[in-house]
matplotlib code that plots the C-alpha trace (Angstrom):
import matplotlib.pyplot as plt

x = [23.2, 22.6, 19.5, 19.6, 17.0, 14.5, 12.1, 13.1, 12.5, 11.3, 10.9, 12.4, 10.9, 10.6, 12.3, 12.0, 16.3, 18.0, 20.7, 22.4, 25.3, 24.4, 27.5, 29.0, 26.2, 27.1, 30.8, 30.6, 29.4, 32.1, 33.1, 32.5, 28.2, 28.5, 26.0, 23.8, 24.5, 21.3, 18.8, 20.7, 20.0, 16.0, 15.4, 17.0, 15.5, 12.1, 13.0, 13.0, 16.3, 18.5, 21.4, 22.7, 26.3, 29.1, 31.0, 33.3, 30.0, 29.8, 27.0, 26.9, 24.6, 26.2, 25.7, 27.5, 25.5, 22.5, 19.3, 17.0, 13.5, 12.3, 14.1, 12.4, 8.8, 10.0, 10.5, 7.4, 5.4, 7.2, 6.7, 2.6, 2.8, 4.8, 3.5, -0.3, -0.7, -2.7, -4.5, -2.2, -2.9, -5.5, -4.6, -6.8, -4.8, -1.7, -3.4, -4.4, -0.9, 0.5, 0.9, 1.8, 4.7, 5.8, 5.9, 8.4, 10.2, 9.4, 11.5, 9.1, 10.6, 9.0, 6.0, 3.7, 5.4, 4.6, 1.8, 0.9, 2.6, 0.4, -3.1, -2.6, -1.9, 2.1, 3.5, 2.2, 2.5, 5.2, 7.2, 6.7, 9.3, 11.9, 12.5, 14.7, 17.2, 18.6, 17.5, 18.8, 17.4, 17.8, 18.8, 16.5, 17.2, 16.5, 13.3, 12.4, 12.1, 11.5, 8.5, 7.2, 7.6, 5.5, 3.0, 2.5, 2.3, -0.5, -2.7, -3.4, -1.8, -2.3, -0.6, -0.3, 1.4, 4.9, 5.6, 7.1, 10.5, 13.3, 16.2, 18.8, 18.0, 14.2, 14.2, 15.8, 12.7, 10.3, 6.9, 5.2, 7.6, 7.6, 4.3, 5.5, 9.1, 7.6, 5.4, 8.7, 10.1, 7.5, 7.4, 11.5, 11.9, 14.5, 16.7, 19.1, 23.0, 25.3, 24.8, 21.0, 20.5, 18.8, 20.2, 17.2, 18.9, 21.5, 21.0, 20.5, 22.8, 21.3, 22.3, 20.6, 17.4, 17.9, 17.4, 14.4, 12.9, 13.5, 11.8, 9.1, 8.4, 8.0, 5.5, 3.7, 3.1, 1.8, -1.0, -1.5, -2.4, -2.2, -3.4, -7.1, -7.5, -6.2, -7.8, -8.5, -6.6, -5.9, -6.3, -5.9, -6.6, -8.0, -11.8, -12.5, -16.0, -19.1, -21.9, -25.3, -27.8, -30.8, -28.7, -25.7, -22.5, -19.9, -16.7, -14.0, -9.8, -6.8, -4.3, -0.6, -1.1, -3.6, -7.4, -9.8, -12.9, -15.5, -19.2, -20.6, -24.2, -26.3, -25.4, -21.5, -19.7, -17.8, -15.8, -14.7, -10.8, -12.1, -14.7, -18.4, -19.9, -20.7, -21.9, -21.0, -22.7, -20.0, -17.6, -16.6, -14.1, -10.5, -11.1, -8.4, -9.6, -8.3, -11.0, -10.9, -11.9, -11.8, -12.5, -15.2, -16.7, -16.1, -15.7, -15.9, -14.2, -12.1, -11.7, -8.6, -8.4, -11.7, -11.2, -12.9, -15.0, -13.0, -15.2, -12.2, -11.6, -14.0, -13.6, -15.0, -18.8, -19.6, -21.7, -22.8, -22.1, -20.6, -17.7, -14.5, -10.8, -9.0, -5.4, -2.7, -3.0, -0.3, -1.2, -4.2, -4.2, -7.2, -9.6, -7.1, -6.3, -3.9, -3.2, -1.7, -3.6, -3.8, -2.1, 0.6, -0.2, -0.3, -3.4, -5.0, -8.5, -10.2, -12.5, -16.1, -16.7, -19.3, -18.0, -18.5, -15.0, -14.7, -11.4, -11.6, -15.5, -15.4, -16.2, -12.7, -11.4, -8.5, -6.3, -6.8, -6.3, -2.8, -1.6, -1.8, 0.8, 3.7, 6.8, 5.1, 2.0, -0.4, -3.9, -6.1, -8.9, -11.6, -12.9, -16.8, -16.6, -19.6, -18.4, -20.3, -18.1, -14.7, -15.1, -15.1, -18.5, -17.2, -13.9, -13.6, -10.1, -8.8, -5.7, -3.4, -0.9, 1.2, 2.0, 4.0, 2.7, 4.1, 3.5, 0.8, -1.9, -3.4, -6.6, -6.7, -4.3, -5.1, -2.8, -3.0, -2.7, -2.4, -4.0, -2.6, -4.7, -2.0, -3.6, -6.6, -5.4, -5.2, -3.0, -3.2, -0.3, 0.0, 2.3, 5.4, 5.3, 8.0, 7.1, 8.3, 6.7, 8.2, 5.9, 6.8, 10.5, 10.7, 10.1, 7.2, 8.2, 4.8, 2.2, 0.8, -2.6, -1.8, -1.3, -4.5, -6.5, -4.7, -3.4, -5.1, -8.6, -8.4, -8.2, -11.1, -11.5, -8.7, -6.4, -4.6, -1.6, 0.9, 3.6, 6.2, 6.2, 9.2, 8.4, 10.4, 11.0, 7.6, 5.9, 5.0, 5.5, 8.5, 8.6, 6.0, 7.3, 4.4, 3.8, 0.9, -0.3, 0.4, 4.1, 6.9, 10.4, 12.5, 10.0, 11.2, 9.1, 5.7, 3.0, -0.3, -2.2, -5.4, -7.0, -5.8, -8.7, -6.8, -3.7, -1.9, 1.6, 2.8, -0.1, -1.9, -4.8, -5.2, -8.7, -9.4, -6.0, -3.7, -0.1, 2.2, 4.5, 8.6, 10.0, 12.0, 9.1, 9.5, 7.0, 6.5, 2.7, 2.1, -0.7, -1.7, 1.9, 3.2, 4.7, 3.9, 7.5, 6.9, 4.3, 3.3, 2.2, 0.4, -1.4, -2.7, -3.7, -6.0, -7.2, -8.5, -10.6, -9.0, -8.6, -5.4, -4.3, -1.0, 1.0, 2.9, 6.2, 6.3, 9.2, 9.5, 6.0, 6.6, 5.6, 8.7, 7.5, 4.4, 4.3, 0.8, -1.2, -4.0, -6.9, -9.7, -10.4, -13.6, -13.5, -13.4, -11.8, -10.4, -7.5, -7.7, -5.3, -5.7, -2.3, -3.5, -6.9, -7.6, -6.8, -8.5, -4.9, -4.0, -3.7, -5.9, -6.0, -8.4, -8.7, -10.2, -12.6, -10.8, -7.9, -5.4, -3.5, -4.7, -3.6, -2.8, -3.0, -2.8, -5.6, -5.5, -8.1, -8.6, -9.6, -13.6, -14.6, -18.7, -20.1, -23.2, -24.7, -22.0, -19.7, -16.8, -13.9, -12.0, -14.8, -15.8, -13.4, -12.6, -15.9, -15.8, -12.1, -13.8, -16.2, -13.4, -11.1, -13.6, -14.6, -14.5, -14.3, -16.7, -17.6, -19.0, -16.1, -15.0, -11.3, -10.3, -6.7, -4.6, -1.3, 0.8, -1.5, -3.1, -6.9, -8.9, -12.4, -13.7, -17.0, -19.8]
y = [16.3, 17.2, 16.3, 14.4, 15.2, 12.1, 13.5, 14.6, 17.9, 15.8, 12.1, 10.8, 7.9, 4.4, 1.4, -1.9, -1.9, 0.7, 0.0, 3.2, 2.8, 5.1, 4.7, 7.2, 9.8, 9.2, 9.5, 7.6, 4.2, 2.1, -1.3, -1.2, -0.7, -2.8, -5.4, -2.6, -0.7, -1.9, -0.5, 2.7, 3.0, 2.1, 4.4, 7.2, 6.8, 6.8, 9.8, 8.4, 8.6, 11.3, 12.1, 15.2, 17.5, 17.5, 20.4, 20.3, 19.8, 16.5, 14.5, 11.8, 9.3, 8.4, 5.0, 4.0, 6.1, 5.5, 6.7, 8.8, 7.9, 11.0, 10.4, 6.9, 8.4, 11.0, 7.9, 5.5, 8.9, 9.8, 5.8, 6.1, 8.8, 8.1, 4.8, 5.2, 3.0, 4.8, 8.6, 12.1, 13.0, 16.0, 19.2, 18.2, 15.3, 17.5, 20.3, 16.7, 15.7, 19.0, 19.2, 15.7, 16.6, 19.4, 17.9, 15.5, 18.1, 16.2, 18.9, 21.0, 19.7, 16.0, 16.8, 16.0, 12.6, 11.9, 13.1, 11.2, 8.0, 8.3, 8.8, 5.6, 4.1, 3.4, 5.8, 5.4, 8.1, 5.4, 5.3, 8.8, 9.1, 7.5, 10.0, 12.2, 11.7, 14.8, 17.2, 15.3, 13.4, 9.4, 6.9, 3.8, 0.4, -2.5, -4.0, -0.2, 0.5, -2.9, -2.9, 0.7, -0.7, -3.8, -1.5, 0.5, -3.1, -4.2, -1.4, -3.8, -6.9, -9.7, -9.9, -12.7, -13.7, -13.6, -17.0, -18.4, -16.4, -18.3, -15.8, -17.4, -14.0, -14.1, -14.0, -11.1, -9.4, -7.3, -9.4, -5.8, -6.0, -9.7, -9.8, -7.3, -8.6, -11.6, -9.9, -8.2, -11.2, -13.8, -11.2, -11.3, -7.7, -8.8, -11.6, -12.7, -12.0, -14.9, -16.0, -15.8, -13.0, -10.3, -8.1, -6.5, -3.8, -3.0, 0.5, 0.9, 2.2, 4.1, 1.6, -1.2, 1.3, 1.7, -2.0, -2.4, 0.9, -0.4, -4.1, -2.6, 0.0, -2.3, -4.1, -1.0, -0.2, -3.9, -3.5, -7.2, -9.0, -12.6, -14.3, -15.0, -12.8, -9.8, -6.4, -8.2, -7.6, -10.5, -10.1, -13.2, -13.2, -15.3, -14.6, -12.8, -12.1, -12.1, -9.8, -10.3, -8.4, -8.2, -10.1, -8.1, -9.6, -7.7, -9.9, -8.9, -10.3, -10.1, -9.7, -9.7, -5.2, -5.7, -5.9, -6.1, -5.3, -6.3, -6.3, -9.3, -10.1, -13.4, -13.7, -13.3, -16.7, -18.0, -21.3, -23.9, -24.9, -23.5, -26.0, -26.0, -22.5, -22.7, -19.0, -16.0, -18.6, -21.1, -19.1, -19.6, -17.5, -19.1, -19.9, -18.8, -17.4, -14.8, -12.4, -11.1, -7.4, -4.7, -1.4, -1.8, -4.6, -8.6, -10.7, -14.0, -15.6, -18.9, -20.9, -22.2, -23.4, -24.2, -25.3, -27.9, -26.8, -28.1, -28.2, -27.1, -23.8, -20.6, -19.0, -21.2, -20.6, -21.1, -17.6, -15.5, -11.8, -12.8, -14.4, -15.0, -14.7, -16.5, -15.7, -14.5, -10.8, -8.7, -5.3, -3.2, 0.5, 3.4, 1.9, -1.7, -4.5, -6.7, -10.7, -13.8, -15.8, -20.0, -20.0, -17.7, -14.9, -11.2, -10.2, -6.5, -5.6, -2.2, -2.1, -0.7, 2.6, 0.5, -2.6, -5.1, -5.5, -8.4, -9.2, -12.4, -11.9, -8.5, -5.0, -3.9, -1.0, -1.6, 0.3, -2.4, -5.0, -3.2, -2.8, -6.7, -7.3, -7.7, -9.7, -13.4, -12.3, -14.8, -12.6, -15.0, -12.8, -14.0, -11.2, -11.3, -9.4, -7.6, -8.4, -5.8, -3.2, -5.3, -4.1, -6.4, -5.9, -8.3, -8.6, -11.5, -11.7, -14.5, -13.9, -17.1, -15.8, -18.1, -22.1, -22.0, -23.4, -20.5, -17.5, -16.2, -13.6, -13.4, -14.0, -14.9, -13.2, -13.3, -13.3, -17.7, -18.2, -17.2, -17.9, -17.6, -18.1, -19.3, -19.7, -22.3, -23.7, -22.4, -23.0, -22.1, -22.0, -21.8, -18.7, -19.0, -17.4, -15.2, -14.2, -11.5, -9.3, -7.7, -4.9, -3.1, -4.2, -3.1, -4.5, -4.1, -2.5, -1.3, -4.2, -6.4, -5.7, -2.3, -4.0, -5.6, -2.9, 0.1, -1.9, -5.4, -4.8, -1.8, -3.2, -2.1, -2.7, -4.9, -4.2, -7.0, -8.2, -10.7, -12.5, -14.6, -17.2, -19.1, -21.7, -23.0, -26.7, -27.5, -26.1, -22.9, -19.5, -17.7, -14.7, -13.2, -10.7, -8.7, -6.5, -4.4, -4.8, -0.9, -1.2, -0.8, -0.9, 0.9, 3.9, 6.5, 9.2, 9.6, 9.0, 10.1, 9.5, 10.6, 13.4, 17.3, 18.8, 22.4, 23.4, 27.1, 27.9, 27.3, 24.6, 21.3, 19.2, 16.1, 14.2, 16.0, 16.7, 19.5, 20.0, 22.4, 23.0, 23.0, 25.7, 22.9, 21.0, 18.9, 18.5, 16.0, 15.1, 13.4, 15.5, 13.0, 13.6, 16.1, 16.7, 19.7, 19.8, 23.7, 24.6, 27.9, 25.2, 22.9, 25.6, 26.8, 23.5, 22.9, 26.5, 25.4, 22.8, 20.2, 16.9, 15.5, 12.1, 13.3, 11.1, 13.2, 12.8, 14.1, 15.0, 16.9, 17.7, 19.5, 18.0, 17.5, 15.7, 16.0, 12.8, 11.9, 12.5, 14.5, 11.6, 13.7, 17.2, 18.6, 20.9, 20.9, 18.2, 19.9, 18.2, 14.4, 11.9, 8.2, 6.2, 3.3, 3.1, -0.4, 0.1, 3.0, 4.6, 7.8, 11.6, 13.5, 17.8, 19.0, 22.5, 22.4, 24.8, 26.5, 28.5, 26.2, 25.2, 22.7, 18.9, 16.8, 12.5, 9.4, 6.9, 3.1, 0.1, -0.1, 3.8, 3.9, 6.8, 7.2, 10.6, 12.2, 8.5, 6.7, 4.3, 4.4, 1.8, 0.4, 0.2, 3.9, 5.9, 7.6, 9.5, 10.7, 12.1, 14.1, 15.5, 16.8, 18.3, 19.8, 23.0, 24.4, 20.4, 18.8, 20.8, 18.9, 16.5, 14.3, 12.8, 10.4, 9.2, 6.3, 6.9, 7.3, 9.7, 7.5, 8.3, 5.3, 7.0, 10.1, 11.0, 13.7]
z = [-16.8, -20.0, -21.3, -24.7, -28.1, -28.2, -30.9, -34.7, -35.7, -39.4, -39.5, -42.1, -44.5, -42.9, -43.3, -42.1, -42.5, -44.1, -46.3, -44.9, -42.4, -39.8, -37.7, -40.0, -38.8, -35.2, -34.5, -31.5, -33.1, -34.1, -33.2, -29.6, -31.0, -33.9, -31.9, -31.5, -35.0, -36.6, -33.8, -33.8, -37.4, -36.8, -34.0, -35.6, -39.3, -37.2, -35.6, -32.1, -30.4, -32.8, -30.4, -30.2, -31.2, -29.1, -28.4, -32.0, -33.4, -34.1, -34.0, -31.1, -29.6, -26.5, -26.6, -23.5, -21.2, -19.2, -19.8, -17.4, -16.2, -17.9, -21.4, -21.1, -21.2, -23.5, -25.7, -24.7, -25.6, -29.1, -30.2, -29.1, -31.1, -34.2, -34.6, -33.8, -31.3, -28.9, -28.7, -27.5, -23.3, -23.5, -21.7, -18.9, -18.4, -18.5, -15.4, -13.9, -13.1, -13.0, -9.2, -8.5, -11.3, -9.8, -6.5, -7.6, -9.8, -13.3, -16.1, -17.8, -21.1, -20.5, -18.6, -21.5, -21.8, -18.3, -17.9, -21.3, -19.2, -16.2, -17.6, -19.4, -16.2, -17.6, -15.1, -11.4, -8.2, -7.2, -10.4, -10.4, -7.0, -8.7, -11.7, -9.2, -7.4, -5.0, -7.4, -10.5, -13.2, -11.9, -14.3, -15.3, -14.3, -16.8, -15.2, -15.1, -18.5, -19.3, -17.2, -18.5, -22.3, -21.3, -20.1, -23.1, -25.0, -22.2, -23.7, -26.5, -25.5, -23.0, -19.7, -17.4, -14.6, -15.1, -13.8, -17.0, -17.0, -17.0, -16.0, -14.0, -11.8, -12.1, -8.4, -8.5, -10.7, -8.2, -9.2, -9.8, -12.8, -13.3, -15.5, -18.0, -18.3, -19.5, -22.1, -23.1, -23.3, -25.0, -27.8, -28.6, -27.3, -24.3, -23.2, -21.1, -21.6, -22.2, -19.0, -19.3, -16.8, -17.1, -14.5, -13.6, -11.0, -13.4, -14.9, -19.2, -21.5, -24.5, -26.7, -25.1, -25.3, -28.5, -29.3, -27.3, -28.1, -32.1, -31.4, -29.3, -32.5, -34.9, -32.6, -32.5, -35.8, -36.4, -33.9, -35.0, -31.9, -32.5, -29.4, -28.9, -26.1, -27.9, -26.5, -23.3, -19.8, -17.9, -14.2, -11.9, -8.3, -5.1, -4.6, -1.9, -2.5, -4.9, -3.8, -6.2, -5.9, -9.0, -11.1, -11.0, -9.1, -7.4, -7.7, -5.6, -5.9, -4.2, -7.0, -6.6, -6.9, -4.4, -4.9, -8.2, -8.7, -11.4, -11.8, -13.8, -14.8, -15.1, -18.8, -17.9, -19.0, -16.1, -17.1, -14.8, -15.7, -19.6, -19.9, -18.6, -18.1, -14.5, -14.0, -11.2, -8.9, -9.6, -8.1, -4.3, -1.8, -2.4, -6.0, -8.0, -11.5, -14.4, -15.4, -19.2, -19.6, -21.5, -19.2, -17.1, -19.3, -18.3, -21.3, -19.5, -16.3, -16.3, -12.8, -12.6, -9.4, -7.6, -4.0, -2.5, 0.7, 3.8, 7.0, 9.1, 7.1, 8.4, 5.1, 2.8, 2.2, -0.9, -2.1, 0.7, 2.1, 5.0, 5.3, 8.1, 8.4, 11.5, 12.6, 15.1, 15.7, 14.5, 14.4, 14.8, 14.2, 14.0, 11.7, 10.9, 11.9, 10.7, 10.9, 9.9, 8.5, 8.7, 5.2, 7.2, 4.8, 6.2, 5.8, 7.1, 7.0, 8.0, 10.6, 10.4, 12.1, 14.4, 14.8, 17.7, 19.2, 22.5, 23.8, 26.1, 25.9, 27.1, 24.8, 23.4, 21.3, 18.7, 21.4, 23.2, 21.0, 20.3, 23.5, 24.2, 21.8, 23.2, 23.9, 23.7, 23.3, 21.1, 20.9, 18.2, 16.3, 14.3, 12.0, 10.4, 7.0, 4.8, 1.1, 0.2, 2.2, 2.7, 6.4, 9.5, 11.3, 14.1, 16.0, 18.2, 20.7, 22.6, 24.8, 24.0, 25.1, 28.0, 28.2, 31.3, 34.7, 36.7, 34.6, 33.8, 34.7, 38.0, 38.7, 42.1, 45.2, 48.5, 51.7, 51.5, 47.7, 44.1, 41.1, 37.3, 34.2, 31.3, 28.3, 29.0, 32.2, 35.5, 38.5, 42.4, 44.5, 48.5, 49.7, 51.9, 55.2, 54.0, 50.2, 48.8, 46.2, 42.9, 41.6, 37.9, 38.7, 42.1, 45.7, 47.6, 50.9, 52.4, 53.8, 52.0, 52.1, 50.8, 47.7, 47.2, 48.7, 46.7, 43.5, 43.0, 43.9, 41.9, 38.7, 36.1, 32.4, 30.3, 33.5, 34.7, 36.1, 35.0, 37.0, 37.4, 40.1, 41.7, 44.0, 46.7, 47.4, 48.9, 46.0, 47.8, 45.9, 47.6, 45.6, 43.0, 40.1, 39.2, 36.0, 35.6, 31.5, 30.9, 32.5, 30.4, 31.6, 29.6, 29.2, 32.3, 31.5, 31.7, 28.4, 28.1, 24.7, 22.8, 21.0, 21.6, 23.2, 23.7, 22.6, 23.3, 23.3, 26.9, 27.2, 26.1, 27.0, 26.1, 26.5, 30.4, 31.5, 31.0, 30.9, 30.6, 27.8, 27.7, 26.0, 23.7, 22.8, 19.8, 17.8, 15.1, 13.7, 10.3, 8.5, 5.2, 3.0, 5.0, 8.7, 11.2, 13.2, 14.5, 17.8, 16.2, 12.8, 15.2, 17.2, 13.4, 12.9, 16.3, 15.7, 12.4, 13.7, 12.7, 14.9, 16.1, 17.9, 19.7, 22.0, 24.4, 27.0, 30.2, 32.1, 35.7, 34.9, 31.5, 28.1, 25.7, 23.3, 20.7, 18.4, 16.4, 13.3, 11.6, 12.5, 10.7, 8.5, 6.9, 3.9, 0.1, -1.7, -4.3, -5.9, -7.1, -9.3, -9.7, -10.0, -11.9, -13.5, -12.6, -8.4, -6.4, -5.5, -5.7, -4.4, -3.1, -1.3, 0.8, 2.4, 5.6, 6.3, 8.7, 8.0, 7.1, 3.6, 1.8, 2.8, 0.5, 1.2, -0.6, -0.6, -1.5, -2.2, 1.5, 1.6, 2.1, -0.7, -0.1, -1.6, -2.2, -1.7, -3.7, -2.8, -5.3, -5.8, -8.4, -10.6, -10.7, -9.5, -12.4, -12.3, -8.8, -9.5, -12.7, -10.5, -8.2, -11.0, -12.4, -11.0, -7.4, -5.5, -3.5, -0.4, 2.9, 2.9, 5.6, 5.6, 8.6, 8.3, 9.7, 12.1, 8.4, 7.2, 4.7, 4.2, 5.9, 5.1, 2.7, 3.4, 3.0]

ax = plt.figure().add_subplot(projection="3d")
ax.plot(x, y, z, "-o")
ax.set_aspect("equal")
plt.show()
């Protein structure tokens, strides 16, 4: 596509409505525009959308058609510009983003604009994916650009919460986008269509930009903000912890993005429902409050909802830095774990490096804890947290798992009787004479006592055995169907797990044992953003010292399948961007020290950044990614990842 002129060579003189009718300088506006005529006139007397000549020469603005994510920030970044209303991207902000532009194939032509877009935290490494689209320049949906507009306006204006749009289709606004819509909104720049929609998935015409891009302008050039918390950003969240130590507090939120960070002092006003100052001590975990700041600096905090302490709730203390989650266990990973909570929220939380793990009252690992979900599985967790560190310190599993009175897990089995444990209960059957015994689906032939000399009495660890009992009409069990807890029936060939230990190309170790190699091997390992899908890229990989968590297939004793992740690389960090300047996400490269190209990752708020004696998060971030861009990196650096390649820890 072609790409349209969104700058003037020469702006012309300003005015608020110029008595010139424009249409005639654009052949293509005519009666089918005359609702937008007005607009088109503004944003081409302020030299922000000109149009361009069509092939007789004529000059056209192509109302009809949409408009690109690129054009979009081509425009945000002309309007800053024009109008004043915020300073130019330096060329160090330019380099910054240059890779992360170039990976995502931004045209050379509006790199500035993005770049511009990003470093004022308009533009994030999401948005960024969405400029193209199979090589081509993707058009912009409504809540889109809406959303990007309200985000240049948030650099002087107040946010909130987007709850008081009144679209028919609100629902149909992602709530990323909700907050800024209604920003939009509240100050006259959008509406809904006859029908009040807004059709927020719909794509923009240029016209339609043209009227917001005029509205939002003139906004721009008033700087007048008339609300009293002008300059301030609003940020409202749940408390999930305050951390004081020597009058400082660490306050901690999770925010619809995600989580917040703030540091307050004793002389910080904290307002309970905008009335008494109650201080940071007045604040408790579940409080719902909107924090007013301006950078790094807290003007004051308002509590708008302060919840009442309810014996029955574990995670209600009112200040300490220690506090507890409780919920059914839904996933836990490398270094996560994740749950739902007794409000029936999802909630995931990363698990120290050293933390004390029990399933059932027994030492655990997270592998563990993941392999006992399954089917009806009901595995309750309790999870100790340090505020300070937002990592659990104690994991505590109870299996919950069965109700009925004849299945369960055994815990007794002997040649007389049985024993199953389902959930609290248990229950002890007599055998039949003539029992019969179903083992991982099939039927035990051999003698019983093979069984519980070769298979039962065997078990070590989390082993177990489940079954299901069916009893005949005297109450005795006449047939037991017994599953060992690592059986899976639909899985026919063998799987081994763990860390590569040695790795050639007709052979692979992992942990102690070795196995050979099929000449078809797929190979498939996540390595931060990218994949390794060759051997010969995978062998370079374990030859450059770098550690890898494979899970292997094997067939007719041959492995066919390589499936994993990169789990941890040391090296330089040497290449950093943050997405948004109030959240600690972003990219990051690294170039192990090995010989092997640099990997590049993304890290979030969960991400555990601790260099040189520093912990950084939302709060400083910024500096630590300085430090990186500037020069030759960091050297000494230690990167653990998660199973999608998302750093869980970076370390020196």
């Amino acid at each position: 596509m072609k790409k349209y002129a969104l700058t003037a060579l020469v702006a012309s003189a300003c005015m608020a409505f110029s008595s010139v009718g424009y249409g005639a300088v654009f052949s293509d506006v005519g009666s089918n525009l005359k609702w937008a005529e007005s607009y088109i006139n503004s944003v081409y007397e302020n030299g922000l959308m000109v149009g361009d000549y069509n092939s007789a020469g004529v000059r056209v603005f192509r109302g009809t058609e949409n408009i690109t994510y690129s054009e979009t920030a081509q425009l945000i970044y002309t309007m800053a510009m024009k109008s004043g209303f915020t300073t130019d991207v330096t060329e160090l902000g330019i380099n910054r983003y240059s890779m992360e532009m170039s990976n995502e194939g931004i045209d050379q032509w509006a790199e500035k604009a993005v770049a511009f877009c990003m470093e004022k935290g308009i533009v994030s490494s999401y948005d960024l994916t969405k400029f193209k689209n199979n090589g081509q320049n993707a058009y912009i949906s409504r809540e889109d650009l809406t959303a990007l507009f309200g985000k240049t306006l948030a650099l002087s204006y107040t946010v909130s919460t987007g709850t008081s749009l009144s679209f028919n289709d609100t629902w149909n606004i992602s709530q990323a986008a909700r907050p800024y819509v209604e920003l939009m909104n509240k100050m006259g720049v959008v509406t809904g269509d006859e029908n009040n929609n807004f059709n927020p998935k719909a794509n923009i015409t240029r016209a339609e930009t043209a009227v917001i891009a005029s509205k939002t302008y003139d906004i721009m050039k008033q700087k007048n903000i008339a609300n009293p918390e002008s300059g301030y950003t609003q940020t409202s969240g749940t408390v999930v912890s305050v951390y004081e130590s020597t009058g400082t507090y660490v306050l901690r939120l999770t925010t619809a993005d995600g989580v917040a960070g703030f540091v307050l002092t004793d002389a910080t006003p904290v307002y309970n429902n905008a009335s008494s100052d109650v201080g940071p001590t007045g604040m408790g975990l579940g409080d719902t409050v909107t924090v007013y700041s301006n950078g790094a600096s807290v003007a004051r905090v308002v509590i708008t909802n302060d919840i009442v302490k309810d014996p029955g709730n574990v995670n209600m203390p009112e200040f300490t830095n220690i506090y507890k989650d409780k919920g059914e266990l839904i996933s836990a990973g490398e270094y996560k774990i994740g749950l739902i909570d007794k409000r029936g929220d999802k909630v995931y939380y990363t698990v120290a490096e050293d933390a004390d793990i029990t399933l059932d009252g027994r030492k655990a690992t997270l592998r563990q804890l993941s392999d006992r979900i399954r089917g009806d599985s009901y595995i309750e967790v309790t999870v100790e947290l340090n505020s300070s560190t937002e990592e659990a310190e104690i994991v505590t599993a109870v299996e919950q798992e069965y109700t009925s009175d004849t299945e369960g897990k055994i815990t007794n089995f002997n040649t007389r009787e049985i024993t199953i444990e389902s959930g609290s209960k248990s229950f002890t059957y007599d055998l039949a004479d003539d029992f019969t015994l179903r083992y991982n689906g099939k039927k035990w032939t051999g003698v019983i006592d093979d069984f519980f000399d070769d298979i039962y009495d065997k078990l070590t660890g989390n082993k177990y055995i489940d079954a299901e009992l069916t009893l005949n009409d005297n109450g005795e069990v006449e047939e037991v169907d017994a599953e060992s807890s690592n059986y899976d029936p639909d899985e026919e060939d063998k799987e081994e797990s763990g860390k590569i230990s040695d790795l050639g190309s007709g052979e692979i170790k992992i942990g102690s044992k070795k196995y050979n190699l099929s000449s078809s091997v797929r190979v498939d390992i996540i390595a931060g953003d990218d994949d390794i899908d060759e051997l010969y890229d995978l062998i370079d990989c374990f030859e450059a010292d770098i550690e890898i968590r494979a899970d292997i297939t094997v067939r007719d004793g041959e492995v066919t399948r390589i499936e994993g992740y990169v789990s941890e690389v040391e090296g330089t960090l040497d290449f950093m961007t943050v997405s948004d300047d109030r959240y600690p996400r972003g990219e990051m490269g690294i170039t192990p020290d090995g010989d092997f190209g640099q990997i590049t990752f993304h890290f979030d708020e969960d991400t555990r950044i601790s260099i040189d004696g520093t912990d950084y998060d939302d709060i400083n971030i910024n500096s630590i990614k300085n430090q990186v861009n500037d020069g030759d990196g960091i050297s000494g650096i230690t990167v653990r990842f998660d199973d999608d390649g998302i750093a869980t820890t970076v370390k020196d």
